[in-house]
N, C-alpha and C positions, 0 to 999 in steps of 0.2 A: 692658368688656374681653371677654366671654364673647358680646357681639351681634357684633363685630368680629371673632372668632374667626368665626361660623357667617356670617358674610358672606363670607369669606373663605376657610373650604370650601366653599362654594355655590358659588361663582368658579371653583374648581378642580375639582370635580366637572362645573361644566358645562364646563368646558377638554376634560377626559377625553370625554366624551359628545360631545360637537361634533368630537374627533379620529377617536373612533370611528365617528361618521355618516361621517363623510367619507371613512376609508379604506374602509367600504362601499359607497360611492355609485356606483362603477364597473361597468357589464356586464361580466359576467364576471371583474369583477375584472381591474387591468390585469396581473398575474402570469399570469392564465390566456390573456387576449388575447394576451400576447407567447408563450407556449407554442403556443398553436396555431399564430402566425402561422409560428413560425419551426420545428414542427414538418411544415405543410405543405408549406416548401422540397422535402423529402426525397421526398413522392409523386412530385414533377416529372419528366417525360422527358428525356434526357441534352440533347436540345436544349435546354431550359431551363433546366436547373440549374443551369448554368457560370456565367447570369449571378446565377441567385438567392442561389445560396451565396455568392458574392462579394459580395455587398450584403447579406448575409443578419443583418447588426448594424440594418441600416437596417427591414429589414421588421420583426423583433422590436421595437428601440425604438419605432415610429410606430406600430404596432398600438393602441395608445391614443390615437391623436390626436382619430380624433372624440368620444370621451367627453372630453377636453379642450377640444375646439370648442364643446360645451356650456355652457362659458363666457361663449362669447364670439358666438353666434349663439343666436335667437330660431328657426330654422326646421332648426336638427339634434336635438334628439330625439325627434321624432317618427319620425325613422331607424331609429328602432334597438330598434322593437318595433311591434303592432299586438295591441292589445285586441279581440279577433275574437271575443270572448263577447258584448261591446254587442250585436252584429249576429243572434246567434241561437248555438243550441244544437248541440254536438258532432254530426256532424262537420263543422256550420256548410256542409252546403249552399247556403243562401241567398246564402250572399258570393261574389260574381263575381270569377273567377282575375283575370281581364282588368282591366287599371288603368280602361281606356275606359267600360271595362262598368259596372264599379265605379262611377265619378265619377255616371256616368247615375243608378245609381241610390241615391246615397247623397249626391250632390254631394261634391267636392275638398274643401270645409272641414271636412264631416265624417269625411271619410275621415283628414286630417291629425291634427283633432283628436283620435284615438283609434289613430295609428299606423300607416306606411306600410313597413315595415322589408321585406315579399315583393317589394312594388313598389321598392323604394329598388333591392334587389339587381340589379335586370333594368337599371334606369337605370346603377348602377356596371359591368355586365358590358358595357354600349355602350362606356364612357370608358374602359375597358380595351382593349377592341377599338382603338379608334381610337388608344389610345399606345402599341399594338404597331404596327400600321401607320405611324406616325409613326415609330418609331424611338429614340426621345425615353427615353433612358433613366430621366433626373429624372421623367415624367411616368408613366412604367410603375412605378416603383416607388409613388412617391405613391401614386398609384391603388389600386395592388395591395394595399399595407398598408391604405388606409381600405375597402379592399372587402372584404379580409378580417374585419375588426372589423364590419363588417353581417352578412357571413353569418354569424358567430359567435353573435353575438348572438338570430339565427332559431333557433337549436338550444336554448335556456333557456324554458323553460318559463312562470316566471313575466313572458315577455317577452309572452307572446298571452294575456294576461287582466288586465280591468279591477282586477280586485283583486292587483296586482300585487304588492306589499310586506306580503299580509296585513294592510292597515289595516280590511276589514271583516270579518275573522274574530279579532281582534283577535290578530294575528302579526305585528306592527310589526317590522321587522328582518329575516324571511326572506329577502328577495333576497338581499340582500347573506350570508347566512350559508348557503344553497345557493352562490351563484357565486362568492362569494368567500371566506370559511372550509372551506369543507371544499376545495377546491380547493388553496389555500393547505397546510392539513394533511396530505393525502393523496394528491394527484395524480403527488409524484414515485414512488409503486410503480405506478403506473396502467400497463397495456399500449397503448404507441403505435404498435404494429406495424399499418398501417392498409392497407397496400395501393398501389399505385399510381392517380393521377389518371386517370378514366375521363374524355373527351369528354359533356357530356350534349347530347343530342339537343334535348329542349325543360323548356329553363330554367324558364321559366313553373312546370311540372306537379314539377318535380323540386325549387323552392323549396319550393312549398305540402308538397309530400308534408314536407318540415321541419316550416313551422311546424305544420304537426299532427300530426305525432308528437312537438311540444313542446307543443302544449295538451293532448294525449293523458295526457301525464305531470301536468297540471298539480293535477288532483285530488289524485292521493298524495303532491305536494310539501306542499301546504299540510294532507290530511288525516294523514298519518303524524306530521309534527311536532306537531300538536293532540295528537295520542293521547300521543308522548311528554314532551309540556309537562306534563300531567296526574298526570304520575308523579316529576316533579324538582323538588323547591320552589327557587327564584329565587337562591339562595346557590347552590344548584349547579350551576343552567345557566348563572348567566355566571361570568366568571373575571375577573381582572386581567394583564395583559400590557405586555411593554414592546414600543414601536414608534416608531421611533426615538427613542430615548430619551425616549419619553411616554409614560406608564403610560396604559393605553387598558384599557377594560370592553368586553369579547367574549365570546359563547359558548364556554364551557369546553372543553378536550380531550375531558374524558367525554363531556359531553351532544355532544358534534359527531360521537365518534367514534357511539352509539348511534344517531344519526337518519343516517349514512352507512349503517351496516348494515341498519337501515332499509329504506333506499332502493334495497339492494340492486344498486351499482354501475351507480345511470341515471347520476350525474354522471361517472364515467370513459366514458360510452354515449353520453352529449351531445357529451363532450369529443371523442372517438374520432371521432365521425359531423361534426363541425363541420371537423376539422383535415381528413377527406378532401373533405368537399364544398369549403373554401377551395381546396387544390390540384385540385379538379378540373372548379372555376369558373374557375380562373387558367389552367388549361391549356385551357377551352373557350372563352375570350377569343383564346389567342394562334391556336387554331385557325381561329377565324374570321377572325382577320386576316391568313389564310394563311399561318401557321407561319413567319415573317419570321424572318432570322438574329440573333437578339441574344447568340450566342457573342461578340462581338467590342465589346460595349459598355461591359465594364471595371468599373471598381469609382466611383459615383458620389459626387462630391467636391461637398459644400452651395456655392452662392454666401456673399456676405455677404447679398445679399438675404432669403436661405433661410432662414441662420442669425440674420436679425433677426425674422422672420416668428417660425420656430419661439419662440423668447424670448418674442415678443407673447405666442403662445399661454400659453407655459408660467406665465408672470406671471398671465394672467388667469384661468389654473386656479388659482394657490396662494394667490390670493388675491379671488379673485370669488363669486360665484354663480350657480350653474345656470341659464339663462335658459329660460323655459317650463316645463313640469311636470318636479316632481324624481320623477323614476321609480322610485326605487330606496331615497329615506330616507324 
């Protein structure tokens, strides 16, 4: 009776644990991805915003889709980060801006293998171009939500280093408790007053200046929370919580709220800096494509096509697993 019993919290403890990796797993967490995307509408120029706020259900909900596509493709997470410590030491001179440069001297597979997320963005800011030129509302939007969720993701810190989830400092759990716990607890007092979408001149230099001032950060993510693990025995840094109605093991209020002050307001600083660089990548796509009228393109209505594709997807997040390296558990 009594082995039956501990088999059977085994089972449920690992149910808890396995819920909890999972609502972690997400860049940025998909709460925070849909905050940015749908706070970026707002930088927009009056040309643009009539259509963005009009769809603006549709860029917040899809903002997660390619962490969902994770699923379901072998060649999307490599998207959505680049380990630039492999390659050499802050401020990582040695890594050529240029994709061409790059390949030459590192070859494509290695480049994949360790993270393409500055290059991914210049490729999504082309296919933006081209479905504002097109006119193509279904295609502007798509685009726009998965291009948003790249750039987002260059602004996180633990996104441009091989020791991403703290597994060799032993901080198993940080990503996910950076970009999605404390986000989750404290972003709605955050200041999103960001400014209006600037034009950038050359994308290339204005990604990079991101991802390094996200590996810039990435020392104090992983050494401050060291310092404060040192001081809280294990009953009080994690907690117990319900999440949808499943009792899930998380980083506690206290210990989250201390390593936020910590951190001294970089993750409302990432957050901030991500939502203006989206709006004003979006607005330097439609300029490229010569500022085209899409006041008049209305509010976009899914086919059934759409809406079986999206389904595929969604199935194979709730119940699949991450294809290629898990970034984040």
């Amino acid at each position: 009776m009594k082995k039956k019993l501990l088999i059977v919290i085994a089972f449920a403890l690992g149910v808890v644990f396995f819920v909890y990796n999972r609502t972690q797993s997400n860049a940025w967490g998909f709460w925070a991805h849909q905050r940015i995307n749908r706070l970026a509408v707002f930088t927009l120029p009056p040309e643009m915003i009539v259509f963005y706020k009009y769809n603006i259900e549709y860029i917040t909900e899809h903002a997660v889709d390619p962490d969902k596509r994770r699923y379901a493709s072998d060649n999307e997470a490599p998207r959505h980060y680049i380990d630039i410590d492999h390659y050499d030491t802050y401020p990582f001179t040695a890594v050529p801006h240029r994709w061409n440069d790059a390949v030459a001297k590192y070859t494509e597979d290695t480049l994949v293998a360790y993270g393409i997320v500055p290059w991914h963005i210049e490729v999504m800011l082309k296919r933006l171009t081209s479905a504002f030129e097109k006119g193509n509302p279904q295609e502007i939007l798509r685009v726009s939500a998965d291009f948003g969720h790249y750039i987002a993701d260059s602004h996180v810190p633990l996104h441009t280093t091989h020791n991403y989830n703290g597994q060799l400092t032993n901080q198993k759990g940080i990503h996910g408790f950076w970009e999605s716990r404390l986000p989750e607890l404290f972003a709605d007092n955050y200041d999103y007053f960001v400014g209006k979408a600037e034009y950038i001149k050359n994308v290339n230099e204005f990604v990079w200046d991101r991802v390094l001032e996200s590996a810039a950060a990435t020392d104090s993510v992983l050494y401050l929370e060291a310092k404060l693990n040192k001081l809280y025995p294990s009953d009080q840094k994690y907690g117990f919580e319900e999440r949808n109605n499943i009792t899930t093991r998380t980083y506690s209020a206290e210990y989250s709220s201390e390593y936020h002050q910590m951190l001294d307001d970089m993750v409302e600083r990432r957050m901030r800096r991500a939502i203006l660089s989206v709006g004003s990548l979006w607005y330097t796509a439609w300029v490229d494509a010569g500022k085209p009228d899409i006041s008049n393109l209305g509010e976009y209505i899914p086919t059934e096509e759409d809406m079986e594709e999206q389904k595929e997807l969604d199935n194979l997040y709730s119940t699949g697993k991450i294809k290629g390296r898990e970034h984040e558990d």
